[in-house]
C-alpha positions, 0 to 999 in steps of 0.5 A: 500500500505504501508504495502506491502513495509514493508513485508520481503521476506522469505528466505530459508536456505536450505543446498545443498546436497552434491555432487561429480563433476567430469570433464573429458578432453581428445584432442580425443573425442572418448577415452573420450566418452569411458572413460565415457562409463566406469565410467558410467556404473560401477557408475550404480552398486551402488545407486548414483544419476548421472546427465550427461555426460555434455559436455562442450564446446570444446578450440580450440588453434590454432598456425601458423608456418612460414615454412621457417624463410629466404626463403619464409616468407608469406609461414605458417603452421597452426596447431590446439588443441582440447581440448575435456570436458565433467562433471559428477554430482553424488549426493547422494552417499555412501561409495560404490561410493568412493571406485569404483571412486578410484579404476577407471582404464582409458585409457591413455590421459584422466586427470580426475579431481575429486572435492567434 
């Protein structure tokens, strides 16, 4: 028994491939999905490794407005912002891949965010 106390655990030092994270937001959905549909399909041209998209739990703010600050005070306006998230993983990338990532063109409303 006590020689099963004393035994180390092994522990791997493996290093983690390198990998580009992109994370795209848009408040509607659909011109998020078709700026995916196009980093989708020209990512597919070169030899990359492409996990997602991942969608991302979508922020809901939300704010009241009184209508009227005199007049009616219990009378309010609600509004709402969505804030749509979807990530992409590429790993085992080349030179190709940059290239195409910074030559992407995409529709108005969309940030995109792109980390290595």
């Amino acid at each position: 028994m006590a020689e099963k106390k004393n035994k180390k655990k092994k522990i791997k030092n493996k290093t983690p491939k390198p990998r580009i994270r992109i994370k795209v937001k848009s408040y509607d959905h659909r011109v998020i999905d078709e700026a995916l549909k196009n980093i989708i399909e020209s990512l597919s041209r070169t030899e990359a490794n492409i996990i997602g998209p991942i969608f991302l739990p979508t922020k809901i703010r939300k704010y009241t407005v009184t209508r009227s600050p005199f007049v009616h005070e219990a009378s309010k306006d609600q509004y709402e912002k969505r804030v749509h998230k979807r990530l992409i993983d590429i790993v085992d990338f080349n030179e190709k891949t940059l290239e195409i990532l910074r030559g992407l063109h995409l529709p108005a409303g969309v940030d995109v965010e792109i980390k290595m």
